[in-house]
C-alpha positions as CSV (number, residue, x, y, z in Angstrom):
1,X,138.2,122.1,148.8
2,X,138.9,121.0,145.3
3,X,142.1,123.2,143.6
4,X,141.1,125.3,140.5
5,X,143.0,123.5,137.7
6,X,144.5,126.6,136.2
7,X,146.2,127.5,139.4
8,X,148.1,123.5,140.4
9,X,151.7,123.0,139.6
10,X,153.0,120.2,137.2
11,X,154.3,118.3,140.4
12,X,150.4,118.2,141.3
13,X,149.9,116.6,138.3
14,X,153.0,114.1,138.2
15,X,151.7,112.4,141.2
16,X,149.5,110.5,139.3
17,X,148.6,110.1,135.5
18,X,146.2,112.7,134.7
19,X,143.2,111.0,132.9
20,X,142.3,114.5,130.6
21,X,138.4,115.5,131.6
22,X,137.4,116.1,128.0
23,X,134.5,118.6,127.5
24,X,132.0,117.2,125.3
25,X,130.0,118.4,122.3
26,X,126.5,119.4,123.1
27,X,127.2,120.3,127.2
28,X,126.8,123.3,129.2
29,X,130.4,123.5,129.3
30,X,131.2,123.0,125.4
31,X,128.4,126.2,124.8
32,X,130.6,128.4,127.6
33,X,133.7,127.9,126.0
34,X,132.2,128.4,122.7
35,X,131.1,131.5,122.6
36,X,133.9,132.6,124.8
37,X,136.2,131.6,122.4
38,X,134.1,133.5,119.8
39,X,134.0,136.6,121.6
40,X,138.4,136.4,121.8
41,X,138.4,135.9,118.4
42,X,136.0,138.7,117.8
43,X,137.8,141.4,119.9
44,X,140.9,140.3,118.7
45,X,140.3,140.6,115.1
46,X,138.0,143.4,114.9
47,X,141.3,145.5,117.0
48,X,143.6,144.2,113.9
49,X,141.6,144.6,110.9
50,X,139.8,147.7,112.0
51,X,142.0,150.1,110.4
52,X,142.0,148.5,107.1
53,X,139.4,150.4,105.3
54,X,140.5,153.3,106.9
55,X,143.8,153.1,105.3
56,X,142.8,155.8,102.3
57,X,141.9,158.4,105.2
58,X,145.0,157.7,107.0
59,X,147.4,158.4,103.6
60,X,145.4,161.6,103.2
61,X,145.3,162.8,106.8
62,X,149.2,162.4,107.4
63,X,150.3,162.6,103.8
64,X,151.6,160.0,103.5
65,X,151.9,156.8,100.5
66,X,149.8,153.5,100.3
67,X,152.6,151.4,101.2
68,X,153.4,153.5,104.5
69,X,150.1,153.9,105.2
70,X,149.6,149.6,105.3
71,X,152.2,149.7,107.8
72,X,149.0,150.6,110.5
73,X,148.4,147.3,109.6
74,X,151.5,145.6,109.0
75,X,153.6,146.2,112.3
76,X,150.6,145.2,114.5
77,X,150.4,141.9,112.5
78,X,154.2,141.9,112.4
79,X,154.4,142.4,116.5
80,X,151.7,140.6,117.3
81,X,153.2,137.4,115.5
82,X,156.5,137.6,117.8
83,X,154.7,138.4,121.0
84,X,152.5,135.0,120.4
85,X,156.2,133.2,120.1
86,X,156.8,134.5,123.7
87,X,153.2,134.5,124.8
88,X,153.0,130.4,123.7
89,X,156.1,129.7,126.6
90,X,154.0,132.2,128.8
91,X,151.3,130.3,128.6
92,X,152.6,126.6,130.2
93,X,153.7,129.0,133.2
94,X,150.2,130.9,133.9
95,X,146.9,130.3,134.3
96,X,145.3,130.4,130.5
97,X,142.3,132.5,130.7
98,X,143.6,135.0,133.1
99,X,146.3,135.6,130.3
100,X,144.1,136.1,127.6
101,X,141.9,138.7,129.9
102,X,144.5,140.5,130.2
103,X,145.6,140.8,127.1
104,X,142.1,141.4,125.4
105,X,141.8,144.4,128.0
106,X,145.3,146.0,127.3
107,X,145.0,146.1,123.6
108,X,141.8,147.9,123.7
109,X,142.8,150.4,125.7
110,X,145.7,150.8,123.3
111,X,143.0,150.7,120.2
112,X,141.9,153.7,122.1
113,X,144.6,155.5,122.6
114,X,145.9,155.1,118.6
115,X,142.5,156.8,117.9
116,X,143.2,160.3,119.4
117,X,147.1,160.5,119.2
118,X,147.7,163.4,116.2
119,X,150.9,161.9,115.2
120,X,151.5,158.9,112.1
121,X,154.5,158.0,114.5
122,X,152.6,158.2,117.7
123,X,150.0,155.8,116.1
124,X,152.4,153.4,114.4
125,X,154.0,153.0,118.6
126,X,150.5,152.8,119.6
127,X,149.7,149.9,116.7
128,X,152.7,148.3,118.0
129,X,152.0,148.0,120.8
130,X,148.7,146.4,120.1
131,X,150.1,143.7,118.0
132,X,152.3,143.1,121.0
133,X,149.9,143.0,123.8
134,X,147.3,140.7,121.6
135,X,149.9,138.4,121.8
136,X,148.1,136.5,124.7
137,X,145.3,135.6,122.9
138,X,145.5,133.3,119.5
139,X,148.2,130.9,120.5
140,X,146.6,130.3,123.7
141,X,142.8,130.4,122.9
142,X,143.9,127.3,120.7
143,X,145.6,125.6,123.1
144,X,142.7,125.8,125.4
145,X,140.6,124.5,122.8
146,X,143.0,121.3,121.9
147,X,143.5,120.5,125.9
148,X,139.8,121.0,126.8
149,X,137.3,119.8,124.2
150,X,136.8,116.2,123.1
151,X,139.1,115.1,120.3
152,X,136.2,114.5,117.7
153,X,134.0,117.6,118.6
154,X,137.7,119.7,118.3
155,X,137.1,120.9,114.5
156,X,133.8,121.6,115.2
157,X,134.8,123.8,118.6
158,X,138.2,125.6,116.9
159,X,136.0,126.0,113.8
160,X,133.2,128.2,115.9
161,X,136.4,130.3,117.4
162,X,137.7,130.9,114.1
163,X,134.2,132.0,112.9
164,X,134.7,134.6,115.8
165,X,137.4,136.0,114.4
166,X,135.7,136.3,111.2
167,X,132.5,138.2,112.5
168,X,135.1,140.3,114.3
169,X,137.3,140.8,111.0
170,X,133.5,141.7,109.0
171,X,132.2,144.0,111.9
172,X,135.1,145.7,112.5
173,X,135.7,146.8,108.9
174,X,132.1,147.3,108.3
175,X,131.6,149.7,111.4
176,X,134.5,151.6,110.5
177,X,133.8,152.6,107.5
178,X,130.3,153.5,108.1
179,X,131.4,155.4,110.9
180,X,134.3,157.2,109.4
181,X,131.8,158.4,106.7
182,X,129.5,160.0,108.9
183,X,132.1,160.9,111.8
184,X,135.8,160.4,111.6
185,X,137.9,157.4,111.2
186,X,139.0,158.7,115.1
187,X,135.6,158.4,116.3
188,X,135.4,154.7,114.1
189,X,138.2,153.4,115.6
190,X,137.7,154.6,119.2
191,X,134.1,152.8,118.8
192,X,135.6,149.7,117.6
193,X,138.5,150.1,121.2
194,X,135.1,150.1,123.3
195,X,133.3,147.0,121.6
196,X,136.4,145.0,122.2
197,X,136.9,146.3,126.1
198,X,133.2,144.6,126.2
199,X,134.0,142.0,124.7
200,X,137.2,140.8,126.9
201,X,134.8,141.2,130.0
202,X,132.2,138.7,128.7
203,X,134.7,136.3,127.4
204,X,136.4,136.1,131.3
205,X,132.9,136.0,133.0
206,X,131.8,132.8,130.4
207,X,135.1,130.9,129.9
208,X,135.6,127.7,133.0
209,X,139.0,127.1,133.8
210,X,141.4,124.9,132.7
211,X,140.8,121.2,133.5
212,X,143.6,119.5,131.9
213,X,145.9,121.9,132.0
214,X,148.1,122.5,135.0
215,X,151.2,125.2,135.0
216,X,154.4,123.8,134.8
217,X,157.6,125.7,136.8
218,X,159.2,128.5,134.5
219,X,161.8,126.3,132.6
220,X,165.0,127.2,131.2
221,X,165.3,129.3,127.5
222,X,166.8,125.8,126.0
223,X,164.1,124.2,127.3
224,X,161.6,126.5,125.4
225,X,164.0,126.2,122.3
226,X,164.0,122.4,122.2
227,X,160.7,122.2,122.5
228,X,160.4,124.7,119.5
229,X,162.5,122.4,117.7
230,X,160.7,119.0,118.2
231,X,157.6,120.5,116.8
232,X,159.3,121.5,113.5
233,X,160.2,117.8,113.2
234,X,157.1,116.7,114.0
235,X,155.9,115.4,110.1
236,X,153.2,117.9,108.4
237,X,153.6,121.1,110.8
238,X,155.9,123.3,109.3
239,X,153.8,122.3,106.2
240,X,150.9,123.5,108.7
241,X,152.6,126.5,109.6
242,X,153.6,127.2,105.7
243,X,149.8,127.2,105.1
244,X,148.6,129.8,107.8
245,X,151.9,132.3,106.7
246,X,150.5,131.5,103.0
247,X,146.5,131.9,104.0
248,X,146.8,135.0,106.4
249,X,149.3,137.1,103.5
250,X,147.0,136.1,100.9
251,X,144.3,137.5,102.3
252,X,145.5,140.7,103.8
253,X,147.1,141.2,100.5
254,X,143.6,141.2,98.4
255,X,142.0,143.3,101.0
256,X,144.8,146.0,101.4
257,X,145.2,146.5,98.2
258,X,141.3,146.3,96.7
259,X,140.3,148.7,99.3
260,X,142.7,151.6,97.2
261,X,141.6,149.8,93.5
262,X,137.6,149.7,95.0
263,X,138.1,154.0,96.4
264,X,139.4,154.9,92.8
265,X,138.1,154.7,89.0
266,X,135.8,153.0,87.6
267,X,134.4,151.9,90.7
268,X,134.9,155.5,92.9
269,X,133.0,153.7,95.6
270,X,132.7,155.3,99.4
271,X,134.1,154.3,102.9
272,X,130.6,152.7,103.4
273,X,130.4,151.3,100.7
274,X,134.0,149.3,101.1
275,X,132.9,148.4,104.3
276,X,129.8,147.1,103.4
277,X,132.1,144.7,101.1
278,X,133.0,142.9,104.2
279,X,130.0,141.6,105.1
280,X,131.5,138.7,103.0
281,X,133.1,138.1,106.5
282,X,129.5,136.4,107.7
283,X,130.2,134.0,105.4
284,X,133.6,133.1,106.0
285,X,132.7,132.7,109.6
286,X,129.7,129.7,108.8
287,X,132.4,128.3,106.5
288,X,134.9,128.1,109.1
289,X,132.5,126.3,111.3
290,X,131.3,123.8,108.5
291,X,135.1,123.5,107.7
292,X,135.5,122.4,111.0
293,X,133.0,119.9,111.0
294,X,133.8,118.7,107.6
295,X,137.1,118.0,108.8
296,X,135.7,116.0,111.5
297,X,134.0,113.6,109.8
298,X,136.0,113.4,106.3
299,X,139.5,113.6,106.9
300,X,141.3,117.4,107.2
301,X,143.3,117.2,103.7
302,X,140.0,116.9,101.7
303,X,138.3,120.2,103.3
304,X,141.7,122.2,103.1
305,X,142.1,121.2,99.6
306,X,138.6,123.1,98.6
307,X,139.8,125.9,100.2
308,X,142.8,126.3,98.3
309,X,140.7,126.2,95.1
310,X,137.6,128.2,96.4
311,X,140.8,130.7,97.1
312,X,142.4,130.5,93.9
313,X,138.6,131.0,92.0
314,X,138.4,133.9,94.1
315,X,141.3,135.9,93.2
316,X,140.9,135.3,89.7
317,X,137.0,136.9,89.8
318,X,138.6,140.1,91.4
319,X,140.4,140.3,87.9
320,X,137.0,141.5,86.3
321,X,136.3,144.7,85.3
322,X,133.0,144.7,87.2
323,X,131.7,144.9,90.8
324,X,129.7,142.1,90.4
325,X,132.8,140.2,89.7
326,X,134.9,141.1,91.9
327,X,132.9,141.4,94.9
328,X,132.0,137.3,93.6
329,X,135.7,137.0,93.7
330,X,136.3,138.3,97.4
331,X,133.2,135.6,98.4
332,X,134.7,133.2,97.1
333,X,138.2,134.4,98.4
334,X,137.4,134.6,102.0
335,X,135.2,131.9,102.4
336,X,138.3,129.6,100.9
337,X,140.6,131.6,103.3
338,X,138.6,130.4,106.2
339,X,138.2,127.0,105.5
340,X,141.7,126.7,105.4
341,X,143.0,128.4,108.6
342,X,140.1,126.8,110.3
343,X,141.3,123.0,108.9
344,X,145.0,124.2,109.7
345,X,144.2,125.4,113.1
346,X,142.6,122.4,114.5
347,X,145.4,120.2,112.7
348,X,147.8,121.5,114.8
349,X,146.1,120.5,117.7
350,X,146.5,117.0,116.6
351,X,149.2,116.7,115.4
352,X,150.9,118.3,118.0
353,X,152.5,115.9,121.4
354,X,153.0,117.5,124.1
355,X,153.3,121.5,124.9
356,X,150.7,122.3,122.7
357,X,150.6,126.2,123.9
358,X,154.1,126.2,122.1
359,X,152.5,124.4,118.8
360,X,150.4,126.8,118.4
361,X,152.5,129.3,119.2
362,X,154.6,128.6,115.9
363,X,151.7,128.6,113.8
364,X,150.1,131.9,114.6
365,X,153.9,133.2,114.4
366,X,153.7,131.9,110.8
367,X,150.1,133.1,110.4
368,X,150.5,136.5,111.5
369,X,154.1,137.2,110.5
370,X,152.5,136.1,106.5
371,X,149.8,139.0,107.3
372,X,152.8,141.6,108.3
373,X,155.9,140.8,105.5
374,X,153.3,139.8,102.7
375,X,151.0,142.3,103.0
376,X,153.8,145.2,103.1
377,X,155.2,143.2,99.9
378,X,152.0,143.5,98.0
379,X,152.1,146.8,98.1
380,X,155.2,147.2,95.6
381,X,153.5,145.3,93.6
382,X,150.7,147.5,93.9
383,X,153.0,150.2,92.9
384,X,154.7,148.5,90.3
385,X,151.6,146.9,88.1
386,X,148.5,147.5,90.3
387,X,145.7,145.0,91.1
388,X,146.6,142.6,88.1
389,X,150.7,142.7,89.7
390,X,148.8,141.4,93.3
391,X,146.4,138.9,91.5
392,X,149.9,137.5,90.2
393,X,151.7,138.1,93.4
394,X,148.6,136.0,95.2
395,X,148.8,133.4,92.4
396,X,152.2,132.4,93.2
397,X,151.4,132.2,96.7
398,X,148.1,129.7,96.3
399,X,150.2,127.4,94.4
400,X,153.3,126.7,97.1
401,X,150.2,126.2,99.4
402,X,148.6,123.6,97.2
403,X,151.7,121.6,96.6
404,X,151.8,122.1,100.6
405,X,148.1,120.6,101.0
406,X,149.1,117.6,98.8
407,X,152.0,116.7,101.2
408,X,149.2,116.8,103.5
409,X,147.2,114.4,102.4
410,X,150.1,111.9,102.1
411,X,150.7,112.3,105.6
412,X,147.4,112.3,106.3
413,X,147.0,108.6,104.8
414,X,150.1,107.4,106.0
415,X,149.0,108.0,109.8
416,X,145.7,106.2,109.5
């Protein structure tokens, strides 16, 4: 009987050099783990951004300001970013996918629960909590992804996963606020707890076990730390991890804040008609994927470049005074976004030697803790100067990650 891979010790493995049994582009296999991947990133997105259009009901239901209200956001993204940190060393311990089944599961039964609780306090716990649980998922979804699939179909595979997210980011907002206009923002929101209980049951049922991955024995805290460590020396990842803290606050920022800017004058527009504004989320989710390609085949620095600029295009449209011109603006804005978490993402992977779970463990602790401390500090900008205060706010914040990008591309060159 031949051992399942997810469930053999390191000291199976040290016996003899493992020779890695890459999944290739175009296989049986390489479509499984695909669309698992996509249906992680879709449950765990749509359970985060969810609640984002929703955040005007919220301030009028419990009374409460804009900047408290984003903390339904804010402390999930903010949790969520220290339980991948833990969830990262977790993950060389345990079998992968049974980690991130578990965690799918758990925080939609907590998405649930946040949806019928009468108290702000109750709910911000519940959100918590959430962030917390969902830990399981990014950190090691990406590791999966760098330790399974063939090294030149990898941007093309961790592009795919982050298009997940980004159909799960679009249908989750969009749902909502249809939904909520119709219904409730409870009955929105319980919906969208159910979709991602689905979800997490077709992602376990598709996704093969690990191959090239075999759980080491629980190491010491040092040995955790010093790992930790040798990745921030590694050249270009904390410039990596700079980027996704940069991307993610960027764009939870802009949306935050133009959901308030869209629900007020001139524009007065409807829950359903902010959530229809998402649907800009379709296209970030093909230019993640043709990121990813890109990447492949011209070199990562090139494709994350664009991004930034697509980006910084973006958030100057969404200065206009029209719709037109700002909804051009969040196009441009979150199709730019994706190309560069999708480019950074898979870089990590490669960059990374060794202990990858924990690589990508400190990026989506940069990525998500950017979503949770800048997207609290737009909004005293918000209440200081209003959208054109953010637009600033976001300016500043494009341009560290351009001078980022260009440090990039050195390193890029020099390794070739």
């Amino acid at each position: 009987m031949t051992a399942d891979p997810d469930s053999r010790s390191s000291d199976d493995a040290n016996v003899a050099p493992h020779i890695p049994q890459w999944t290739e582009r175009g296989t049986p296999a390489y479509r499984r783990i695909s669309l698992a991947l996509f249906l992680a990133g879709f449950a765990t997105f749509s359970l985060i951004y969810a609640i984002q259009p929703l955040l005007p009901y919220l301030v009028e239901e419990f009374r409460i300001s804009p900047s408290v209200g984003s903390l339904a956001l804010s402390l999930t993204t903010g949790c969520l970013a220290f339980a991948i940190l833990c969830a990262g060393a977790l993950s060389e311990t345990v079998s992968r996918r049974g980690l991130m089944f578990v965690s799918m599961c758990g925080a939609a039964l907590l998405h649930i629960g946040s949806s019928i609780v009468p108290d702000w306090h109750m709910l911000l716990i519940l959100r918590a909590f959430e962030g917390l649980v969902l830990g399981g998922v990014p950190a090691v979804a990406m590791a999966y992804l760098a330790e399974e699939i063939h090294p030149k179909a990898l941007g093309t595979a961790m592009g795919l996963y982050v298009g997940g997210t980004a159909f799960g980011a679009m249908l989750g907002r969009i749902s909502a606020g249809i939904v909520t206009e119709y219904f409730s923002w409870r009955v929105a929101s319980g919906g969208i707890g159910v979709l991602g209980l689905m979800a997490s049951f077709g992602f376990f049922i598709l996704l093969p076990p690990s191959r090239n991955f075999f759980p080491r024995t629980r190491g010491p805290l040092a040995h955790h730390r010093d790992t930790w460590l040798k990745h921030l020396r590694t050249p270009g990842l904390p410039l990596l991890f700079l980027t996704g803290f940069l991307g993610l606050g960027i764009n939870v920022s802009m949306f935050n804040y133009l959901t308030f800017r869209l629900s007020i004058t001139p524009f007065n527009l409807s829950p359903a008609q902010i959530g229809a504004i998402f649907t800009v989320y379709f296209l970030g989710a093909v230019a993640s994927t043709l990121a990813g390609n890109l990447a492949d085949r011209l070199g990562r620095s090139p494709v994350l470049l664009v991004g930034i600029i697509t980006m910084s295009v973006g958030i100057a449209l969404t200065l206009l005074s029209s719709l037109a011109g700002v909804i051009a603006g969040v196009i441009a804005s979150t199709v730019g976004f994706f190309m560069t978490h999708s480019v950074a993402s898979g870089w990590v992977g490669r960059l990374a030697v060794g202990s990858k779970g924990h690589a990508s463990s400190l990026y989506l602790l940069s990525y998500y803790v950017g979503a949770s401390v800048m997207g609290a500090v737009g909004g005293w900008f918000w209440a200081g100067g209003g959208w054109n205060a953010v637009a600033g706010f976001v300016a500043f914040m494009l341009y560290i990650m351009f001078v980022s990008a260009l440090r990039l591309r050195k390193i890029e060159r020099m390794s070739r």
